[in-house]
N, C-alpha and C positions, 0 to 999 in steps of 0.2 A: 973765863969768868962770865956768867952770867947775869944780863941786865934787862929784866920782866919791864923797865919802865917803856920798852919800846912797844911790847907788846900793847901794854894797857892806853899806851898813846894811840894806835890806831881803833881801840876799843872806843875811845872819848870821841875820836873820830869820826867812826861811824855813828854813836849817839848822838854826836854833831845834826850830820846829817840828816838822823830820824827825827829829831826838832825842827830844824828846816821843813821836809816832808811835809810833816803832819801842819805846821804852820800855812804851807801856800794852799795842802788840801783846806785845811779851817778859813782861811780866805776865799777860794774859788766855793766853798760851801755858800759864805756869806755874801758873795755876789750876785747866786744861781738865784737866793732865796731874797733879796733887797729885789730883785729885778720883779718879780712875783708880788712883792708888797708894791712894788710901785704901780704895777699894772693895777692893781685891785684896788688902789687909792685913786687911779685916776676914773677908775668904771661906778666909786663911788661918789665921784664930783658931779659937777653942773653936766647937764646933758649937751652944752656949746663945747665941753673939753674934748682934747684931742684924746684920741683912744692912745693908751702908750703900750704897745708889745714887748712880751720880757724876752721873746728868743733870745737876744743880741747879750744881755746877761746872763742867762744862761749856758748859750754857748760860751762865754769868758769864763763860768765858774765852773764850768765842766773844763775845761782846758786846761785850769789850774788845778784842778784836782786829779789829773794826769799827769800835769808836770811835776806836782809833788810824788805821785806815786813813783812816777818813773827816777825822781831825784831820787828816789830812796834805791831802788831797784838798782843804779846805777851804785849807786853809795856802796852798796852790797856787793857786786860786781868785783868793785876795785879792790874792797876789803877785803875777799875770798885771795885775789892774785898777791895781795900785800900780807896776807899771811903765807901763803908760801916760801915768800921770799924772806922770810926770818928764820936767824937759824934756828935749829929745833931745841938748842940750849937758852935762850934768850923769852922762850913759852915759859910758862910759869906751869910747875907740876897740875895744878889745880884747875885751871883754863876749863872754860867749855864757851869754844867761837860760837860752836852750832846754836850756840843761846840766844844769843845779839843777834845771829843772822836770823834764829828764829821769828825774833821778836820785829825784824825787820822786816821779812815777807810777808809776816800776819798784818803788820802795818800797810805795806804797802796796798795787799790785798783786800782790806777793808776801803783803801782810798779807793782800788778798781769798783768795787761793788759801791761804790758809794755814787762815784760816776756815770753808773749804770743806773741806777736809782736817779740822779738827776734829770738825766737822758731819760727816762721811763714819764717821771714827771712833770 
């Protein structure tokens, strides 16, 4: 007898995981970009303030936004080997993984570019 609920539990799974993702990329986004505000607030102050440099934000918000990508990347990873290992009675006729996983690498791959674009700027 066949039980799809395993299936769609590693589906929630990995959607799990795509929210995670895309959460610490939107964090290390918000860090790269705070650190950039703080620089240009202190350049707008008294000419005795300390000049404040964002590298050290930025490089934290670029870091985070690889570690979310690569969380998802891995996410995907484990989810390819754990669908394997279900048996092929237990898949639901209708099924298409390559969709989640789709929507997974497109994810992750915008956090790369996204990284690349922080680093750029």
């Amino acid at each position: 007898m066949s039980d799809p609920r395993v299936y769609f539990a590693a589906e929630r799974t990995l959607l799990a995981w795509i929210r995670t993702g895309l959460t610490v990329m939107g964090l290390g986004f918000v860090v790269a970009r705070f650190g950039l505000f703080l620089a240009l607030m202190s350049a707008a102050g008294p000419a005795h303030a300390i000049a404040f440099t964002h590298w050290h934000s930025s490089a934290l918000g670029i870091a985070l936004v690889l570690v979310g990508a690569g969380a998802i990347l891995g996410a995907v990873r484990n989810h390819r080997f754990y669908l394997r290992s279900i048996p092929p009675e237990d898949r639901p006729a209708a099924a298409m993984p390559s969709l989640t996983v789709l929507v997974a690498l497109a994810v992750a791959l915008t956090g790369l570019l996204l990284a690349g674009y922080l680093a750029v700027t």
